[in-house]
C-alpha positions as CSV (number, residue, x, y, z in Angstrom):
1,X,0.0,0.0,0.0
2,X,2.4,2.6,0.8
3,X,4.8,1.2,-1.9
4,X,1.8,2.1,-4.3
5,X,1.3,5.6,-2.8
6,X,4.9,6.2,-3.1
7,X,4.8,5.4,-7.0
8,X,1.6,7.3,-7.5
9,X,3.3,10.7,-5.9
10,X,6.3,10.0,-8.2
11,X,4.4,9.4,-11.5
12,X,1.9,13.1,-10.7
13,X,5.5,14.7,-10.4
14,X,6.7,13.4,-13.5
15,X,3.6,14.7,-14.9
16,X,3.6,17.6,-13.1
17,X,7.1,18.4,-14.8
18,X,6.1,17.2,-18.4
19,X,3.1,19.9,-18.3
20,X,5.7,22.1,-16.8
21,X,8.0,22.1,-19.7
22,X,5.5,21.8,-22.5
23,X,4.2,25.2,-21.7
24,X,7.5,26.7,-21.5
25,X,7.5,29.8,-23.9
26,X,9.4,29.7,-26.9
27,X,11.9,31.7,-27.1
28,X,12.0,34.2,-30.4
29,X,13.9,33.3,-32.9
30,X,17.2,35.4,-33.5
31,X,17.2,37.0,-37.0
32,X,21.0,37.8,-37.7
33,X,21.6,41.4,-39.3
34,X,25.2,41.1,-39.7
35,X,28.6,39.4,-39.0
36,X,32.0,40.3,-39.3
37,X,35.3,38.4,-39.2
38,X,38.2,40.3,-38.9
39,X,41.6,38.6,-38.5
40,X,45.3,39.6,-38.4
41,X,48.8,38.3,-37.3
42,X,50.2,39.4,-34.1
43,X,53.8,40.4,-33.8
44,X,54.6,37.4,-32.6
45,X,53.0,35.5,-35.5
46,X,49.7,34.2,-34.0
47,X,47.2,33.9,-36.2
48,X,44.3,36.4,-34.5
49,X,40.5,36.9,-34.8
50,X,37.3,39.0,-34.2
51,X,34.2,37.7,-34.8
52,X,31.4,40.2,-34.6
53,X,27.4,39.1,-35.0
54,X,24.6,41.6,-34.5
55,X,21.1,41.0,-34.7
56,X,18.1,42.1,-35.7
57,X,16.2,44.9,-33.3
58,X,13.7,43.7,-31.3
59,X,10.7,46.0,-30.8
60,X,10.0,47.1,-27.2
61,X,6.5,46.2,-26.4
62,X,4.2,49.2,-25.3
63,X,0.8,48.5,-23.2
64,X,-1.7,51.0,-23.7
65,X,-2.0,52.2,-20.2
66,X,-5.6,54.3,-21.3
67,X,-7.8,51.0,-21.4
68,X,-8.0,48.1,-19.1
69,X,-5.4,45.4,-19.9
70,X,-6.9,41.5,-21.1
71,X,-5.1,38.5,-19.6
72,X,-4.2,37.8,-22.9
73,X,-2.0,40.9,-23.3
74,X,-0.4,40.7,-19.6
75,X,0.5,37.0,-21.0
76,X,2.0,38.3,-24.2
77,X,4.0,41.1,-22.3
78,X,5.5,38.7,-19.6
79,X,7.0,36.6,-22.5
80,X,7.9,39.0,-24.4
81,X,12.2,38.9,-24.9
82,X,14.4,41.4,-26.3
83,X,18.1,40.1,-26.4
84,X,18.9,43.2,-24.6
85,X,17.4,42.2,-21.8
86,X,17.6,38.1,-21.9
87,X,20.3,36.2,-20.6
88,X,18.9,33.8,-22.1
89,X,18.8,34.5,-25.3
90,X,22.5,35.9,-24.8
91,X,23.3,32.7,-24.1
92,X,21.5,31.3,-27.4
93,X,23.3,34.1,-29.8
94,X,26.3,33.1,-28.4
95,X,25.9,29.5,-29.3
96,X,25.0,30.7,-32.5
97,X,27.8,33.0,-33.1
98,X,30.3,29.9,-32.4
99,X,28.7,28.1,-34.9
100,X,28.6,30.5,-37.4
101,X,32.2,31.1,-36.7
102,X,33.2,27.7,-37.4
103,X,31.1,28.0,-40.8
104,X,33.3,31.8,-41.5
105,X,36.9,30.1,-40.6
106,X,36.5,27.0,-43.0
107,X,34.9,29.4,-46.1
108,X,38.0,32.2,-45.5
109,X,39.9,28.6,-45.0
110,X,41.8,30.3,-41.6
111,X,42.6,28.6,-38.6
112,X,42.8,25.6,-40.5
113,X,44.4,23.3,-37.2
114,X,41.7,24.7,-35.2
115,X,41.1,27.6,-33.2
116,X,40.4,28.6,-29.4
117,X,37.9,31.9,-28.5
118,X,39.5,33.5,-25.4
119,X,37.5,36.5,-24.9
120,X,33.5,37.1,-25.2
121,X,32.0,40.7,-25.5
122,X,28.6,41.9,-25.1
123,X,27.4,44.8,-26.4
124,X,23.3,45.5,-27.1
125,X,22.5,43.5,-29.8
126,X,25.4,41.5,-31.1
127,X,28.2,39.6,-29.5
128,X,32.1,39.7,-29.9
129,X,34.4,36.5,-30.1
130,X,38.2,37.0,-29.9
131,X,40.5,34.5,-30.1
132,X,43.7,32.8,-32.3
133,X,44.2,29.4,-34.4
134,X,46.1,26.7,-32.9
């Protein structure tokens, strides 16, 4: 009996979780605006980097404060992202940005051996890799 009430409590948390993460919101999907690659030798002679990727503006959202607010729009609002504001979706265009990067060093056929990013900068919309080939 108490074996069966144990189960039961652990099968309504799984539950529980699954109808936890299925309503998740989705996260907006990034629209890229630009990317750069710059790249230079150092006076040592290590190969060097920049990669740069900025993305689209996203649009602030604005309640109208002059009528009563639906659920609906409160719902909209609080999932409303803006990478400015999102460490999340920081996180996500920097995943991108690494990806891409690989994609920019094998078609400009640099860092041919490989290559390490030492240094991440954020800025509002875009994100900066720095780093050198191995």
């Amino acid at each position: 009996m108490f074996k069966q009430k144990i189960r039961a409590f652990y099968v309504s948390v799984c539950f529980a979780m699954l109808a936890g993460c299925s309503s998740a919101p989705d996260t907006p999907k990034l629209e890229i605006e630009k990317q750069v690659l710059h790249t230079k030798v150092s006076e040592s002679g290590q190969q060097l980097f920049v990669y740069i990727v900025t993305v689209e503006p996203t649009p602030i959202m604005v309640l109208d404060a002059s009528k009563r607010l639906s659920r609906s729009d409160l719902k909209a609002y609080a999932k409303h992202q803006r990478v400015e504001d999102s460490p999340e979706l920081k996180l996500q265009l920097e995943e991108r940005a690494v990806e891409l990067l690989k994609v920019e060093l094998a078609n400009k056929n640099y860092c041919q051996e490989g290559h390490t990013i030492n240094q991440v900068y954020w800025r509002q919309r875009s994100v900066q890799l720095r780093g050198m080939c191995e």
